[in-house]
N, C-alpha and C positions, 0 to 999 in steps of 0.2 A: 343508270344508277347514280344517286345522287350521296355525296360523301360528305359527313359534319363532322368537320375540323376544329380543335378549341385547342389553345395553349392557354397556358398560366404564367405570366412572370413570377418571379419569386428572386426574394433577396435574402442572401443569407452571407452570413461569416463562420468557415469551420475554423476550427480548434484543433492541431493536433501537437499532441504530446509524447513522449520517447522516453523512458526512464530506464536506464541501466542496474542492472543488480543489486549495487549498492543504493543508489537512490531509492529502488523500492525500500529495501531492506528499512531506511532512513524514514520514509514516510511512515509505513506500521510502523514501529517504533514509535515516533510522534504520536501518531493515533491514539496506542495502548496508553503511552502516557498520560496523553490528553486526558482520555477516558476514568481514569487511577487516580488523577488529580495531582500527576509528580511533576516537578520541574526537572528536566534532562538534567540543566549542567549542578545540577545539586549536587554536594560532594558524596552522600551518602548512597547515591546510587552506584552499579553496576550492570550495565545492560549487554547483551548479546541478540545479536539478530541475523539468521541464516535462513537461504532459500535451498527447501531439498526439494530430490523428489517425490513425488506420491503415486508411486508406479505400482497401481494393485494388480497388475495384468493383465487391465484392462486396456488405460493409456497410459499408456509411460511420460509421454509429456506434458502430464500435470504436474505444478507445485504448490506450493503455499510455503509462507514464509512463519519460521517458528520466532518466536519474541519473549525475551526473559531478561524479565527485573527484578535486582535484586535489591533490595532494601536494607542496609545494615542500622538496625536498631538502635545499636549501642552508646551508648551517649556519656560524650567524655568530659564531666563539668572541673 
């Protein structure tokens, strides 16, 4: 019995990444903003950003992160 061996070299650089709670929270936030066209440290903003869970009883340990901006309008000439 005759056996055909091949390897492949390969070069690679991984990437790994770790973000804590608040970090995610931080990056959506950026995103939404990004996307809305707001600058964060704008005074007129309000933002809040929180990770729940989304346990339909199916898996409980799914979340998704909720994101809210608020924009005060008001304008004090």
């Amino acid at each position: 019995m005759k056996m055909s061996i091949s390897s492949v070299e390969t070069h690679q650089r991984v990437h790994s990444y770790r973000f804590d709670q608040r970090e995610l929270e931080q990056l959506a936030l950026e995103k939404v903003a990004k996307e809305l066209g707001f600058n964060l440290p704008q005074g007129n903003l309000k933002t809040e950003s929180r990770i729940i869970s989304n346990s339909s009883g199916i898996n409980p340990t799914t979340y998704e992160c909720r994101i809210q901006i608020v924009e005060n309008l008001d304008c004090k000439e």
